[in-house]
C-alpha positions in Angstrom: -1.1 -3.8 16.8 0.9 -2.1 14.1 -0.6 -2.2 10.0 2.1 -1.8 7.5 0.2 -1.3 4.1 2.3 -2.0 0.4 0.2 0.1 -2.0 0.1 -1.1 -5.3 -2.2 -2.9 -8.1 -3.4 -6.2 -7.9 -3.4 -8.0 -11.0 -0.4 -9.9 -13.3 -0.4 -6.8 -15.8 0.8 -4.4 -12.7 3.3 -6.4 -11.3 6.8 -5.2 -11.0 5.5 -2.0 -12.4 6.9 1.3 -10.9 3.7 1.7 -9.1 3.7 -1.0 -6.8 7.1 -0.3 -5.3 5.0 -0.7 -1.5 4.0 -4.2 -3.0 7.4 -5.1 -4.2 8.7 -3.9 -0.4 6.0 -5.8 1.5 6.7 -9.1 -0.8 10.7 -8.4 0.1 10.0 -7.7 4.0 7.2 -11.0 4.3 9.9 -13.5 2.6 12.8 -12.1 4.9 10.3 -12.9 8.1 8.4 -15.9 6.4 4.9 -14.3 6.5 2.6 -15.7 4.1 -0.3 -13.2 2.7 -2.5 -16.1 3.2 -5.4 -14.1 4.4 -8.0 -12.2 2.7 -10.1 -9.6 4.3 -10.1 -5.7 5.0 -10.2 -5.6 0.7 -6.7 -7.1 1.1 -4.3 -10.0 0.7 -2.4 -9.4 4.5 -0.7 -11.8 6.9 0.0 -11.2 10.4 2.7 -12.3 12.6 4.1 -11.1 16.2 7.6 -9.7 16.9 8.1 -10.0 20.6 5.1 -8.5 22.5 3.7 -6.8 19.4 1.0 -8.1 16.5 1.8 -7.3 12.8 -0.4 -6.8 9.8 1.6 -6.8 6.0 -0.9 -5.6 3.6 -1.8 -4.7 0.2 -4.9 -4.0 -0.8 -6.9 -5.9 -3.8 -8.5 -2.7 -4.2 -6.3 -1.3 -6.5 -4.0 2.0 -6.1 -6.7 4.7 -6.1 -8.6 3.1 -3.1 -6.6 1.9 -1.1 -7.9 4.0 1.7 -10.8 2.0 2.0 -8.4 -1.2 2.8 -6.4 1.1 5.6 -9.8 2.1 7.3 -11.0 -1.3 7.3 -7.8 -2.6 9.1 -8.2 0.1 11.5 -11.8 -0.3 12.2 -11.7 -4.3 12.3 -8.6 -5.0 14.5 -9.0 -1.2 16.5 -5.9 0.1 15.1 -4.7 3.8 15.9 -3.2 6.1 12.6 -0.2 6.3 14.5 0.3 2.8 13.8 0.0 2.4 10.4 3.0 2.8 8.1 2.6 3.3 4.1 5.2 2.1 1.8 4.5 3.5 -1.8 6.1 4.7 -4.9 7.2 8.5 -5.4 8.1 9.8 -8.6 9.9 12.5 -7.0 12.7 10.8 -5.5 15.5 9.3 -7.7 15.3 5.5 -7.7 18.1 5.0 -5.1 16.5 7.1 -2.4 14.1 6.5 0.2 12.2 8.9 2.4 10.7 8.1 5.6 8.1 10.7 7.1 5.4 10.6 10.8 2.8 12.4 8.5 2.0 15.0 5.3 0.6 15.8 2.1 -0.6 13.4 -0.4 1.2 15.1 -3.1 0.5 13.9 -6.1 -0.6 10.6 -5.2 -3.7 9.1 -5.4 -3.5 6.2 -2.8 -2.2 8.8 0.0 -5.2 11.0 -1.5 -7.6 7.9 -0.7 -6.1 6.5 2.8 -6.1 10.3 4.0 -9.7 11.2 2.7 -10.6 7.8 4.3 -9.2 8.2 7.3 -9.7 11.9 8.0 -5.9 12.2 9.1 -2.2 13.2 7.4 -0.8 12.1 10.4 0.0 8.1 10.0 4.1 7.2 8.8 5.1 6.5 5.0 8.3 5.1 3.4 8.3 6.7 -0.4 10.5 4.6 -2.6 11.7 6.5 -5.5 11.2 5.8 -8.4 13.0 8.4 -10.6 10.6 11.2 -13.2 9.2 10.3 -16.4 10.8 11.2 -19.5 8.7 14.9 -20.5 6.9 13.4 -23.2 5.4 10.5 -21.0 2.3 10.2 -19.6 2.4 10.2 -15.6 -0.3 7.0 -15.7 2.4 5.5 -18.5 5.0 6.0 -16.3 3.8 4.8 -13.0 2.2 1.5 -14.4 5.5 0.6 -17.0 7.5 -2.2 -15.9 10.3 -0.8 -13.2 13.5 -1.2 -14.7 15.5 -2.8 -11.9 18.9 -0.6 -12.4 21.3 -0.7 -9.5 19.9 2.2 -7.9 16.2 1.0 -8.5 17.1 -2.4 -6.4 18.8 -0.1 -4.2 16.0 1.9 -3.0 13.3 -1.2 -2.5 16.3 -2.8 -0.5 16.7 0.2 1.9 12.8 0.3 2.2 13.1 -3.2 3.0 15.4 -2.8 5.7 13.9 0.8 7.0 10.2 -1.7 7.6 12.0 -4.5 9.1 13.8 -2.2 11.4 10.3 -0.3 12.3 9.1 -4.2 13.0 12.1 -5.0 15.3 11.1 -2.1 17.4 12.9 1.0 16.3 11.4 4.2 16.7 10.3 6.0 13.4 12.6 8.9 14.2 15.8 7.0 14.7 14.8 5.3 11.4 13.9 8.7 9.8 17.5 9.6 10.9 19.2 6.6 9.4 17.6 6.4 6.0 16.5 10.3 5.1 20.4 11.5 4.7 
């Protein structure tokens, strides 16, 4: 069984805000493959679905950005699911908004849901997909930024659309280094 977690706020004030780029994804990858998040559990809205031999979970958490380990660990512990099979799509302010980077394990960063799922599950070593989502202006807060309405440029559309593809790719049973190799140019 593979978890693919959306991180992101839960709420109608966060939505299409830069920080829930992962939920934006996971909304963009469950319409293309008609998976309803009609399921609630694990502190999350998921659904699941299966793709040949193999069982999928889409997720995002209800329990908002800064814990959303708790939501990964549940997940694991409930349906006995290993780190290397859980991939986090999430926002990264370090990438410009038409870029996407795809990665088997690493720091948090800056970012407080990779602080949360890594403190919760003990490990650096599970896949993300960082969708950029371009710097804040230097006089902007970094909690401003992150929670203001995402623009939707070209390039902003862009990057969740390659994210988009990079997951459904991953689903359809590519290996995360041929899809590291496609996307990460």
């Amino acid at each position: 069984m593979k978890l693919i977690v959306g991180l992101g706020n839960i709420g109608k004030e966060y939505e299409n805000t830069n920080h829930n780029a992962g939920f934006m994804v996971l909304d963009k990858v469950a319409e293309k493959l008609d998976v309803k998040f009609s399921e609630r559990g694990c502190d999350a809205d998921y659904g699941k679905f299966k793709d040949g031999d193999e069982t999928f979970i889409l997720a995002k958490p209800r329990t908002y950005m800064n814990e959303s380990g708790r939501a990964v660990k549940s997940f694991m512990k409930k349906f006995d699911i290993e780190i290397s099979d859980v991939v986090v799509v999430l926002d990264d302010i370090d990438l410009e908004p038409s870029k996407i980077r795809i990665r088997k394990s690493g720091s948090a960063g800056t970012h407080n849901g990779l602080k949360s799922i890594i403190a919760e599950t003990k490990s650096e070593n599970f896949n993300r997909i960082r969708v950029g989502i371009g710097k804040k202006n230097e006089h902007q807060d970094l909690a401003d930024f992150v929670l203001s309405k995402m623009r939707m440029t070209n390039e902003q559309v862009q990057g969740l659309e390659k994210a988009t593809e990079a997951v459904l790719q991953i689903v359809g049973g590519e290996k995360i280094d041929i899809v590291m190799s496609k996307f990460n140019g």
